[in-house]
N, C-alpha and C positions, 0 to 999 in steps of 0.2 A: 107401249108394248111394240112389241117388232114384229108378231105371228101374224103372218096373215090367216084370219079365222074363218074367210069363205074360202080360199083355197086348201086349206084342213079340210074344211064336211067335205069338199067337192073331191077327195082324195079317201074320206072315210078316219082321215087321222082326227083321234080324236082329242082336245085340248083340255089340261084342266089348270084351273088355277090353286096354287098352296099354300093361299095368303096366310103369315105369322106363323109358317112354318121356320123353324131353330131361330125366330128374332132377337132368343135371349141369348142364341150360341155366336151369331155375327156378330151383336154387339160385344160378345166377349173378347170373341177374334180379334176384332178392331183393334180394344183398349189394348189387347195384347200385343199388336204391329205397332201401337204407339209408343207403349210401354220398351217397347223391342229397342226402336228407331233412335225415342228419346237417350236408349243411356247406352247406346252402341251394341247390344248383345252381339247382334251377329259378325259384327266385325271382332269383340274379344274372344267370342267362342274359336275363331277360326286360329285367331294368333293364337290362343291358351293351345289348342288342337297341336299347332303344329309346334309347338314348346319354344313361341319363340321369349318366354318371359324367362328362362334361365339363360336368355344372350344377354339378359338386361340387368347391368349392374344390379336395379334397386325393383325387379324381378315385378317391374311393372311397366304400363304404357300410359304417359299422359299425352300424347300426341293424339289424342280424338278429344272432342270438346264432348261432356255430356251436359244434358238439358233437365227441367223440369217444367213440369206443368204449368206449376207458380206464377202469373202473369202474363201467360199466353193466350190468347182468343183462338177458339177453338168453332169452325163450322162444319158441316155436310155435305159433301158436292157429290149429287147423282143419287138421290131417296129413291132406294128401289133396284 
């Protein structure tokens, strides 16, 4: 934790903790920044946006590598 918790009372601010407050909404987040990263979204969203798939002969982009899950090790960095 970062708060310093005597210089809080010594101020009258007062601290609380919100443990497992939206745990299931972060972890959705997550999967969804994964899910995101994994298969390019936000780089085709931007090209689709700006139309650049009717410059493209075959009215698509393979020039980004998309991913899966399938094989990859998957950890945690910074619980909390």
């Amino acid at each position: 934790n970062n708060i310093d918790i005597e210089y809080a009372k010594e101020k009258g601010i007062i601290v609380k903790n919100a443990a497992g407050y939206s745990t299931m909404s972060v972890v959705q987040h997550t999967f969804a920044f994964m899910f995101a990263f994994l298969n390019q979204i936000p780089y085709y969203d931007k090209w689709s946006k700006e139309g650049k798939w009717c410059e493209s002969p075959i009215f698509t982009d393979y020039s980004r590598i998309l991913n899966t899950l399938s094989g990859k090790k998957h950890g945690i960095i910074g619980l909390g």
